[in-house]
N, C-alpha and C positions, 0 to 999 in steps of 0.2 A: 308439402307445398305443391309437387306436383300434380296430386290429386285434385286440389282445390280448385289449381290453375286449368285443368281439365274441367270441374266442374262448371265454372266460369267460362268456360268455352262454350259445352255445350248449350248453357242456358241462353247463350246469347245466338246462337243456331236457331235455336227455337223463337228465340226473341224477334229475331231477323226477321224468319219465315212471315211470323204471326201478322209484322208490321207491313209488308210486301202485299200481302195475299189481299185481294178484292173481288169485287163479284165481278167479275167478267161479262161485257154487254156488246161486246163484238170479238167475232172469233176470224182468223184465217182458213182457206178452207184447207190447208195442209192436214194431213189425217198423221194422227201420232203412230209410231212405231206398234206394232203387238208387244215387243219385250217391255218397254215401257209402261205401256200398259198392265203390263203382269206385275210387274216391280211394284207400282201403285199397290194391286191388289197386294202382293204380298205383305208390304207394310200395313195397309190398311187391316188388313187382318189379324193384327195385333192387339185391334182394340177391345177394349175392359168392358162387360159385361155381366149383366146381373146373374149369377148362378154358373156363369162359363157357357151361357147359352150361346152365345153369339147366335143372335137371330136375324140377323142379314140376309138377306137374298139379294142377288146385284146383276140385271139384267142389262147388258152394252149391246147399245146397238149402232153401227155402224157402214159407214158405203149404202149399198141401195135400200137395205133394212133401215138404217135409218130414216129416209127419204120415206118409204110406206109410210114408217111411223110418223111423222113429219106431215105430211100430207091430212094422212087421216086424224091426228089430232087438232090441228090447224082449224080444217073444214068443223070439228067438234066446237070447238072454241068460237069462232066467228057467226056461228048458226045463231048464237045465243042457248045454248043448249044447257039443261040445268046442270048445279052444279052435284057434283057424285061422288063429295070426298068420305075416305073409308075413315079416317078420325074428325071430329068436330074440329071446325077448326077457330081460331077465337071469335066470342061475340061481338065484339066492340072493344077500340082499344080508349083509353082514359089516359089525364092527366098527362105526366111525364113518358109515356108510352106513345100517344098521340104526337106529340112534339116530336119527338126522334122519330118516329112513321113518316110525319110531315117534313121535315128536313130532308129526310136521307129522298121521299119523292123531288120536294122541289131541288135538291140538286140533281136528280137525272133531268127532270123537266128545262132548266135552265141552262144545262149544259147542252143537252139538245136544241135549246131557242124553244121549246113548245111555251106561249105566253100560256098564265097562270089562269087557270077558269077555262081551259080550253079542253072539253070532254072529250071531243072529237078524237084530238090528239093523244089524249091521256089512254083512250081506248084502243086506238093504234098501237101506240105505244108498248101496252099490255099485250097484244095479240104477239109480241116479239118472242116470248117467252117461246109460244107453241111453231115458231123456227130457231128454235135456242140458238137464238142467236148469231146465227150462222157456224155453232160449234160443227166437228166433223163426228163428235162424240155423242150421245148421250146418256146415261145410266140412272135406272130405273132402281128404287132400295126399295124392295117389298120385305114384308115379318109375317109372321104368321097371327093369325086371329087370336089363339088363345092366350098369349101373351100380353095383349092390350098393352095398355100405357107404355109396360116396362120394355117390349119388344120395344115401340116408338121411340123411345129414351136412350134404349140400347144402340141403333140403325142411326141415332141424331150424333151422337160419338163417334160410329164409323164414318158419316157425313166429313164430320169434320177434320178426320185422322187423314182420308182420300185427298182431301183436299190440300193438306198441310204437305202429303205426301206429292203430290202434284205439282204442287210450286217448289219444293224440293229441287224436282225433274223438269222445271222451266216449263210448267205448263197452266195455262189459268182455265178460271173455275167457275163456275156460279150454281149455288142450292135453288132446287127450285121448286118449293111449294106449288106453284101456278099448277103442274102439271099433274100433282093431287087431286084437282078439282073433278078431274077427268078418269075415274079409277077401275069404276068401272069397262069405261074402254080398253082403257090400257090392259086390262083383265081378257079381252074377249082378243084384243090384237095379240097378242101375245099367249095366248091360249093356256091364261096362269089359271090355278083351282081357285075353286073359289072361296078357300080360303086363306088366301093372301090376301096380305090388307098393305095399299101401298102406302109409304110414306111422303117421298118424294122425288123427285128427280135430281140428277146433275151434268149437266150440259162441260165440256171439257174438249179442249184443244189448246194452240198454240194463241195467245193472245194480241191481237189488232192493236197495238200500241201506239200506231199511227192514226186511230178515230176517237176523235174528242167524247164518244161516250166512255172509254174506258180513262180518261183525265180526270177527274174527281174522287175525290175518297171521301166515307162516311165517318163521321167523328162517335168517339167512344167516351162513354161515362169514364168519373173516375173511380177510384178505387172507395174512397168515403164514400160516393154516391150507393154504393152495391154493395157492403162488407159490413158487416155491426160484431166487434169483438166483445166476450163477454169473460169478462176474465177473474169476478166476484159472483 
């Protein structure tokens, strides 16, 4: 019994986290502890992996390094500058995919006030990414080239592990594709080999609870929507 009772705890720890955690779209500029930081990485480093590769690489930049970074991808982003992602990243999205694209935007859209059809804004908007958001964090997950897919696969699991492990530590989060785009830069700033292939970003710090863009959550499929058991 008291196994079970354990076990029912912990799922629900998990459960907790799972339900908490959102993408963070305003940050405080309080800069997190280093041990905390370590803590993250250590849990995070736990995660499952194709072969026991763990193919992670996990570049944090932080205080004036940040700000370089910060500056110099901003200026990249706002030029119009092409984009330079090291994976394709999707063609188009379709059907039931497009819908939850379009939702999960017009609620940031709406909770901001930006009226609907408004480029201008929507473009703005986007360019927030490349000052993540006012995080005091940011962290960079590069893999290695010859890995392909599976390194990406692998590094999307530690994404998610960092993250769980973050809100843990009362800390919010946001993935950020956006800053893929830009990979080659970040390749030449940071003075990575060239064969690093970045995945993504994660912008991290103490979360703005008091700015109406972090007030909206995005809704989730359910479980029939995404699961087909086959048991004949």
């Amino acid at each position: 019994m008291d196994t079970a009772v354990n076990q029912h705890d912990r799922i629900d720890v998990l459960e907790e986290l799972l339900n908490e955690r959102y993408s963070v779209r305003a940050f405080l500029p309080r800069e997190v502890p280093r041990e905390t930081i370590d803590h993250i990485l250590k849990v995070a480093q736990r995660t499952a992996s194709w072969c026991n590769s763990q193919p992670w690489q996990v570049l944090i930049a932080s205080g004036e390094a940040k700000e370089r970074f910060r500056e110099a991808i901003y200026a990249e982003a706002a030029s119009g500058a092409k984009d330079d992602h090291d994976f394709t990243p999707p063609r188009e999205y379709l059907g039931v995919y497009l819908e939850r694209r379009r939702e999960s935007g017009f609620q940031l859209y709406n909770t901001l006030g930006i009226t609907r059809g408004d480029k201008m804004a929507y473009a703005k908007q986007a360019l927030e990414n490349y000052n993540f958001f006012g995080a005091p964090h940011v962290a960079i997950i590069h893999t290695d080239e010859p890995l392909g897919t599976y390194g990406a696969v692998d590094c999307g699991a530690y994404v998610s592990n960092f993250m769980l492990a973050a809100q843990a530590l009362g800390l919010g989060t946001i993935p950020q594709a956006a800053l893929a785009r830009y990979s080659g830069l970040i390749r030449r700033h940071f003075n990575l080999a060239d064969d690093r292939r970045v995945v993504c970003g994660i912008s991290f710090g103490y979360a703005d609870h008091a700015h109406k863009v972090n007030s909206y959550r995005t809704s989730r499929a359910s479980v029939a929507d995404t699961v087909t058991f086959v048991d004949a």
